[in-house]
One Martini backbone bead per residue (centre of mass of N, CA, C, O) as a GRO file, in nm:
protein
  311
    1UNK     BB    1  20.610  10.543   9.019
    2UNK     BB    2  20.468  10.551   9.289
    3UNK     BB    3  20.402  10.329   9.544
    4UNK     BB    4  20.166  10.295   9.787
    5UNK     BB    5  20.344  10.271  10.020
    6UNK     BB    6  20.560  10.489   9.945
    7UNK     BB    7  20.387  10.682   9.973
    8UNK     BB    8  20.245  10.696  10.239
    9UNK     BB    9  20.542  10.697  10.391
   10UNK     BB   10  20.557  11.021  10.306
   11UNK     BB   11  20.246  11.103  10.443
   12UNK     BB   12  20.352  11.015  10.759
   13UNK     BB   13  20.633  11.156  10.788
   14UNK     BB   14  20.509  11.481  10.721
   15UNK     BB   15  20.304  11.480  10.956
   16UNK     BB   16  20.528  11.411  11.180
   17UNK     BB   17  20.724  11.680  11.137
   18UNK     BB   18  20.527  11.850  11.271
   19UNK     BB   19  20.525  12.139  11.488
   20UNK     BB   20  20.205  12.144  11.553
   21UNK     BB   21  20.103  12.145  11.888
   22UNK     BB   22  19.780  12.050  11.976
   23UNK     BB   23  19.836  12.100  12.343
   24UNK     BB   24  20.055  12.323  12.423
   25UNK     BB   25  19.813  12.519  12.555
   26UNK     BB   26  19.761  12.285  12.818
   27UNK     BB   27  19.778  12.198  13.076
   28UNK     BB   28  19.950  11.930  13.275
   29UNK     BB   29  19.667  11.760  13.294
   30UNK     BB   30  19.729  11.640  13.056
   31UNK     BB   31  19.710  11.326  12.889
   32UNK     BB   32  19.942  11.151  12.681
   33UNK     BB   33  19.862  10.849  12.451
   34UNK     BB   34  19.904  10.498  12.351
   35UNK     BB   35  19.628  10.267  12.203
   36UNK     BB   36  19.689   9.968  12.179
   37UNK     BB   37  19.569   9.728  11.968
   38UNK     BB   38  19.487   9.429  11.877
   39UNK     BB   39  19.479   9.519  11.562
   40UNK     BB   40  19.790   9.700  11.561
   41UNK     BB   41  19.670   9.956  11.646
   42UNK     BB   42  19.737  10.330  11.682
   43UNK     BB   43  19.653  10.560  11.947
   44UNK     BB   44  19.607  10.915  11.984
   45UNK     BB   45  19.591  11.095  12.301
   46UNK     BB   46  19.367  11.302  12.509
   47UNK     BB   47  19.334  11.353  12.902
   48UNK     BB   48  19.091  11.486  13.092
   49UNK     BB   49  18.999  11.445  13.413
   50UNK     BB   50  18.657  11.314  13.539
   51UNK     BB   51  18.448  11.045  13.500
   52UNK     BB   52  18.240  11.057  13.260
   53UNK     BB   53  18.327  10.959  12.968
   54UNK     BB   54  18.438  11.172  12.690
   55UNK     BB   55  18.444  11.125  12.345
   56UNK     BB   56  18.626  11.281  12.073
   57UNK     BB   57  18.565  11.272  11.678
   58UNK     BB   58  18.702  11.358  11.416
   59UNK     BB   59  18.745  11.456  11.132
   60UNK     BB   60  18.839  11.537  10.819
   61UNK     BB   61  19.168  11.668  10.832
   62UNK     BB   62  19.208  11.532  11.133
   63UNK     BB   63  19.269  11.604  11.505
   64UNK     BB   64  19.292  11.594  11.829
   65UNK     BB   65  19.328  11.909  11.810
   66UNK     BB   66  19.027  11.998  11.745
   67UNK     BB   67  18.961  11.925  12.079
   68UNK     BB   68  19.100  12.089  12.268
   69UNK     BB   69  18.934  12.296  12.416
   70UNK     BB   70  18.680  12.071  12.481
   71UNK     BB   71  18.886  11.889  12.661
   72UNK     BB   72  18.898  12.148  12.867
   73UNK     BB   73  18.590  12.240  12.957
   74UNK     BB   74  18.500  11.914  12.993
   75UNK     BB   75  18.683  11.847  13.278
   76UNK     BB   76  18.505  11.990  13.491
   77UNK     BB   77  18.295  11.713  13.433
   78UNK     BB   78  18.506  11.532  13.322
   79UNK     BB   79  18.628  11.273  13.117
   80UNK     BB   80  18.836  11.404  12.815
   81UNK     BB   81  18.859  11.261  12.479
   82UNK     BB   82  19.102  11.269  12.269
   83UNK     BB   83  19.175  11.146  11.921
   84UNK     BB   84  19.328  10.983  11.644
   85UNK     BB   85  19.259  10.843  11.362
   86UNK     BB   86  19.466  10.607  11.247
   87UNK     BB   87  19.544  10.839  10.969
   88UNK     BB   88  19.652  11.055  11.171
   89UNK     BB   89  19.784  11.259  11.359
   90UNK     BB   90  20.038  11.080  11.525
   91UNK     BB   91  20.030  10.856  11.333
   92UNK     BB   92  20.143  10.502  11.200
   93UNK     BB   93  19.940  10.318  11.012
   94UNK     BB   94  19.868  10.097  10.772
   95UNK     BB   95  19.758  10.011  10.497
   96UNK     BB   96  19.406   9.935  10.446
   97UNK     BB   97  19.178   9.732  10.308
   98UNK     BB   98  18.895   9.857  10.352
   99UNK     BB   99  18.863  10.173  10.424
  100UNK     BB  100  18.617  10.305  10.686
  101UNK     BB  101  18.410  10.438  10.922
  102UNK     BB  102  18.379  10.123  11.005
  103UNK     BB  103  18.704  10.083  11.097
  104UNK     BB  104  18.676  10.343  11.301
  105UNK     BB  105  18.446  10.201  11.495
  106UNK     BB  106  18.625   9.951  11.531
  107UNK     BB  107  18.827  10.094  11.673
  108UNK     BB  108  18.679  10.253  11.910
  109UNK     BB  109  18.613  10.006  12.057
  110UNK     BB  110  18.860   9.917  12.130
  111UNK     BB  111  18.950  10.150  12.281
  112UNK     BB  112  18.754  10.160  12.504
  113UNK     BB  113  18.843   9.867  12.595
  114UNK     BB  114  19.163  10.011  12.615
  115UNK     BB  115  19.079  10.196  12.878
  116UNK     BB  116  18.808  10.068  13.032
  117UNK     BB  117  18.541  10.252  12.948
  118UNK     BB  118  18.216  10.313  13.097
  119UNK     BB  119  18.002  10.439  12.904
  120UNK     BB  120  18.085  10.663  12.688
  121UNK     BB  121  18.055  10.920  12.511
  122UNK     BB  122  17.983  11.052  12.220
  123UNK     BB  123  18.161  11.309  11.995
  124UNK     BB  124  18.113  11.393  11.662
  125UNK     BB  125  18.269  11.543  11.358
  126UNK     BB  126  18.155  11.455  11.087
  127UNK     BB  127  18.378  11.198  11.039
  128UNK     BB  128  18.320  11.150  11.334
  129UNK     BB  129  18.008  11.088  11.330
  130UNK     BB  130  18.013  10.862  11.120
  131UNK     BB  131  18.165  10.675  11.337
  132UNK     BB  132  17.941  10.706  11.571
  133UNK     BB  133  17.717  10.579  11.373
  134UNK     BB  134  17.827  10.295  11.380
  135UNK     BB  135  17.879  10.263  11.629
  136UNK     BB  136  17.535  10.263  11.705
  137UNK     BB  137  17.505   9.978  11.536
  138UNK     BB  138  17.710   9.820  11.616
  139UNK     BB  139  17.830   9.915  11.938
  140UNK     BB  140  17.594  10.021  12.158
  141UNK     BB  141  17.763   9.880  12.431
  142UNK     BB  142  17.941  10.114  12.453
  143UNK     BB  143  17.728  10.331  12.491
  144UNK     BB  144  17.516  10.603  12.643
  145UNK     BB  145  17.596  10.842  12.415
  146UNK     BB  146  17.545  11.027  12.132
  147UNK     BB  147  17.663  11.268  11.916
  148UNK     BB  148  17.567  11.460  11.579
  149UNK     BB  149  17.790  11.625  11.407
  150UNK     BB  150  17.740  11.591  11.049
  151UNK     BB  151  17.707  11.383  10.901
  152UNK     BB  152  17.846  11.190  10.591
  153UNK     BB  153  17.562  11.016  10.485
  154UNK     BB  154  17.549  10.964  10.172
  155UNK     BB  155  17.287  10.724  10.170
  156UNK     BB  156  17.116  10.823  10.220
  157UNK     BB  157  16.928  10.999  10.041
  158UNK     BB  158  16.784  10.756   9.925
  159UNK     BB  159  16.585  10.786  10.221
  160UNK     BB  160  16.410  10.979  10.155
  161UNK     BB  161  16.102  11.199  10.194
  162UNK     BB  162  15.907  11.368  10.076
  163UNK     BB  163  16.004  11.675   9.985
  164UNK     BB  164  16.350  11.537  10.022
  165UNK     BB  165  16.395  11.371   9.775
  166UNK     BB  166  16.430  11.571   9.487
  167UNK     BB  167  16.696  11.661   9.662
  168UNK     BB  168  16.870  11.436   9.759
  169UNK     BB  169  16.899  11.311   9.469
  170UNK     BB  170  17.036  11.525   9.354
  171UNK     BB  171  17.267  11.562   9.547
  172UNK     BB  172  17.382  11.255   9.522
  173UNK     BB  173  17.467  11.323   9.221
  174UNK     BB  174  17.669  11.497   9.273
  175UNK     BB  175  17.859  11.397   9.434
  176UNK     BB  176  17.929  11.156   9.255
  177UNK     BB  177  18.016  11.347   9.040
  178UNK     BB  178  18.219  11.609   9.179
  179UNK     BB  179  18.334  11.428   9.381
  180UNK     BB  180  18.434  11.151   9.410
  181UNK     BB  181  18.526  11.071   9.170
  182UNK     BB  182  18.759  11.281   9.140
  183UNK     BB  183  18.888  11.232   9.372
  184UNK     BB  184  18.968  10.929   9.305
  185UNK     BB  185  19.158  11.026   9.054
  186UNK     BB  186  19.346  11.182   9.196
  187UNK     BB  187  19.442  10.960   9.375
  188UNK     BB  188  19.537  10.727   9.181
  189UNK     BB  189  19.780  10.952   9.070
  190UNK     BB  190  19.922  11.071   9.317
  191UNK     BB  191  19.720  11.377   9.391
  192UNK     BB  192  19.608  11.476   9.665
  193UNK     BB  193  19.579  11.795   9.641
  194UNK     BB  194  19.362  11.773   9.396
  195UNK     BB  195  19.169  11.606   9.592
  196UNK     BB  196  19.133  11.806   9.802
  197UNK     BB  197  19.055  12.059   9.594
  198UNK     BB  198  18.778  11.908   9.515
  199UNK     BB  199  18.638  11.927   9.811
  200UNK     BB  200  18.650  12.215   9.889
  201UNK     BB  201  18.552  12.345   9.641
  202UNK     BB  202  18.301  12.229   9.663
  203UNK     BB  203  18.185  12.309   9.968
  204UNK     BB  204  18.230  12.603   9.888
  205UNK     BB  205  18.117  12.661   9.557
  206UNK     BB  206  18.449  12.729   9.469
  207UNK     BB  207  18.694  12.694   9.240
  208UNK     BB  208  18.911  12.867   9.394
  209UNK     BB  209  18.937  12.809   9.701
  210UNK     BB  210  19.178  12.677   9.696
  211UNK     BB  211  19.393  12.876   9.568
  212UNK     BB  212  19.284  13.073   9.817
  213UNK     BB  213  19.487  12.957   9.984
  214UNK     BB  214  19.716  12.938  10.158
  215UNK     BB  215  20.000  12.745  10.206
  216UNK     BB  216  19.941  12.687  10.543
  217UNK     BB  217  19.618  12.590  10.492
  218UNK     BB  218  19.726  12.380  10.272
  219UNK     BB  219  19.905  12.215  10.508
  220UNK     BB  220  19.696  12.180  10.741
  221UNK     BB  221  19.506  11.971  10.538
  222UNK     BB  222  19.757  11.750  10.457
  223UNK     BB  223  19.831  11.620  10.745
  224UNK     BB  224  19.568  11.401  10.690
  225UNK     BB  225  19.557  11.259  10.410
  226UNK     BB  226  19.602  10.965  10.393
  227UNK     BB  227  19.353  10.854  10.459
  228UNK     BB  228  19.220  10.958  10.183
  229UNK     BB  229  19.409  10.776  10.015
  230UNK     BB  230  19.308  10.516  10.119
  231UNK     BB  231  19.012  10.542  10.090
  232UNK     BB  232  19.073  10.622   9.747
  233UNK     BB  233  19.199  10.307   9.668
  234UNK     BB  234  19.067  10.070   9.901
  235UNK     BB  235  18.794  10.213   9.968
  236UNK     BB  236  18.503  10.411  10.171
  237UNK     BB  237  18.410  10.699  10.218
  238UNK     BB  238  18.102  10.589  10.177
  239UNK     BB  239  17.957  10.353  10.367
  240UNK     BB  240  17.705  10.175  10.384
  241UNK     BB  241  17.374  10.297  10.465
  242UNK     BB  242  17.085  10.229  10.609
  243UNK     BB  243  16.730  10.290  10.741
  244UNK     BB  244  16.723  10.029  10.938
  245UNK     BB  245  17.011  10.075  11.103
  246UNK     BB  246  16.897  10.368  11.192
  247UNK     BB  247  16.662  10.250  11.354
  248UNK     BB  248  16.789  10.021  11.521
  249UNK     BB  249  16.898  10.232  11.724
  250UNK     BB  250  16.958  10.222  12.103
  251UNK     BB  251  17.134  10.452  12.161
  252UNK     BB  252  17.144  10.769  12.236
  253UNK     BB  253  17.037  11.064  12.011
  254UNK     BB  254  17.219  11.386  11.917
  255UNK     BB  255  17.184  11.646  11.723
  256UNK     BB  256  17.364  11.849  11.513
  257UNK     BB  257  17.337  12.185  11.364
  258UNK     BB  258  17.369  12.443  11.075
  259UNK     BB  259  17.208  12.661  10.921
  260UNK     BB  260  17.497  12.736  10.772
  261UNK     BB  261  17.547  12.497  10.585
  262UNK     BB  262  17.534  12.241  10.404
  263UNK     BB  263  17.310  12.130  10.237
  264UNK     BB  264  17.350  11.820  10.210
  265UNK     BB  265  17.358  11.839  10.565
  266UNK     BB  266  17.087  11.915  10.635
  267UNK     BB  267  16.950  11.659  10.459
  268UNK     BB  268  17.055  11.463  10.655
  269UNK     BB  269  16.965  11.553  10.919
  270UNK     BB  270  16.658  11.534  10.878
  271UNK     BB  271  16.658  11.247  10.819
  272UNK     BB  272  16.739  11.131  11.097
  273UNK     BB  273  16.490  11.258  11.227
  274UNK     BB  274  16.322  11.052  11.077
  275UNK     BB  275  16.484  10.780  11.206
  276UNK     BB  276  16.501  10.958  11.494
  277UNK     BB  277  16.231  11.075  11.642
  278UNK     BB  278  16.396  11.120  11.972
  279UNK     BB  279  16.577  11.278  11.891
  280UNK     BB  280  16.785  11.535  11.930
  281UNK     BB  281  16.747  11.861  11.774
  282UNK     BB  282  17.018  12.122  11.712
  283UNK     BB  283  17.032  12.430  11.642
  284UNK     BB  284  17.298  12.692  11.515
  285UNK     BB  285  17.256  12.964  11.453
  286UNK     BB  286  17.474  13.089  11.178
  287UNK     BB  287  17.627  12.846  11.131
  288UNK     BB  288  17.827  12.604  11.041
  289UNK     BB  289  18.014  12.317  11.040
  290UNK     BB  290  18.158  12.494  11.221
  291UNK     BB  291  18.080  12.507  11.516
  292UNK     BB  292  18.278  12.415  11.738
  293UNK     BB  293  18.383  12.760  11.652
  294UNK     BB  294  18.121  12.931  11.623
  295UNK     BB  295  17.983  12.769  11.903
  296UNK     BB  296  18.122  12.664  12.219
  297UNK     BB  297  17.900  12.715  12.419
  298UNK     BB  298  17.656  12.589  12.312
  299UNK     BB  299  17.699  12.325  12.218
  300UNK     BB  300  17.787  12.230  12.507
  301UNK     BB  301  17.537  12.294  12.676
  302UNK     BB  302  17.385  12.103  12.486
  303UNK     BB  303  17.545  11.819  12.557
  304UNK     BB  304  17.500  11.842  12.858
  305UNK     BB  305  17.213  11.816  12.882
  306UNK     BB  306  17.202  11.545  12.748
  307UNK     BB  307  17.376  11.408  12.963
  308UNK     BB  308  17.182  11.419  13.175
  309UNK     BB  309  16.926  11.283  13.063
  310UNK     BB  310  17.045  11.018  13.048
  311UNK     BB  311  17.186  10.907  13.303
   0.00000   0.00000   0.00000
């Protein structure tokens, strides 16, 4: 069996030989750099206009590439910065125990303070909400406003009330029997392929969904697997966050949802809306959890609002 590093060191040379240049169709005004933080840790990103900053913080399974558009449309009123977490495509880092979330949100700070920005947006989606959310907790003095699109934040679940309590409780604990356990089960046998297939199955609600993915299509989810092996083997998925964090939260915060996300997902939006009661909670009719790909300019729209609100 391979050992743990020797895995790793297979799944980050896999991603780093892809050809698929993730910003390669975006004008030559883009800076592509890597910053080198404290902590030894490197990040690649990419950087385009001037003014306001604005970060684009990826979820599980992506990496900087997924903000292309994104950090194009909005350099015209902004300087939008897309970066890739740790173990994302083309980063090379070593694996760290008790890696999660919150050391993505601490990455994230130190990444700010290594870029020199001053006060910007943080715009994060899926498991890089998750991270932005984090980032709100630990280091609001880092941030303007954060914006939340569907954070998989799934110990609150724990903390919903009135109608939402007896389906969250039921949510929180199927999630841990049929997805986390087992993906968690996969990664430990050094199966990722299986591990990605019970996470897909699982939010498609369908048994077949990897299976019926093309082999392009599972490969391009598989570029990204690392962090998930490091998370699952040595780390937390879903790292303890309390509604106490989240009531304390001093930076503003603004909700995006997709009217047809998943459930689980639908019914955390809804609790953070309980739990900041301030913040604006933005609805994208039609959408699922890729809104930022199925109304991208609701979005930005919607976000943009927001940041002037604040300013």
């Amino acid at each position: 069996m391979l050992s743990f590093v020797k895995f790793i060191a297979i799944v980050a040379a896999s991603a780093l030989i892809s050809t698929s240049a993730a910003f390669a169709e975006l004008l030559p005004s883009v800076h592509f750099g890597v910053a080198k933080l404290p902590n030894g840790v490197s990040l690649h990103y990419a950087d385009e206009g001037s003014g306001q900053p604005v970060i684009f913080v990826p979820g599980s399974l992506a990496d900087y590439g997924y903000w292309k558009d994104q950090v194009h449309a909005f350099s015209a009123r902004y300087r939008a910065i897309a970066y890739s977490r740790r173990y994302d495509f083309p980063n090379h880092n070593p694996p760290q125990l008790g890696y999660s979330a919150v050391t993505d949100a601490d990455d994230l700070a130190l990444f700010i303070e290594r870029l020199h920005l001053r006060k910007p947006i943080i715009i994060g989606h899926s498991y890089g909400a998750l991270t932005a959310l984090f980032l709100a907790v630990r280091h609001p003095h880092l941030a303007r406003g954060v914006v939340l699109a569907e954070p998989p934040a799934i110990p609150l679940l724990k903390y919903a009330t009135d109608n939402l309590q007896t389906l969250a409780a039921a949510q929180y604990a199927d999630i841990e029997q049929r997805m986390v356990g087992p993906m968690r089960a996969a990664f430990l046998r050094y199966q990722p392929d299986r591990g990605v297939g019970i996470f897909i199955d699982y939010v498609f609600n369908n048994a077949h969904a990897w299976q019926s993915m093309t082999q392009t299509e599972r490969a391009e989810e598989m570029r990204n697997v690392q962090e998930w092996q490091v998370m699952m083997t040595g780390g937390s998925l879903f790292p303890p966050l309390d509604a106490k964090q989240v009531q304390g939260i001093s930076v503003p915060v603004m909700l995006l949802g997709g009217t047809s996300s998943y459930p689980f997902l639908i019914t955390i939006t809804l609790i953070l809306k309980s739990l900041l009661p301030k913040a604006p909670l933005v609805w994208i009719t039609g959408a699922g959890h890729q809104m930022w790909y199925q109304d991208p300019a609701f979005c930005r729209a919607a976000v943009e609002h927001f940041i002037e609100d604040i300013r």
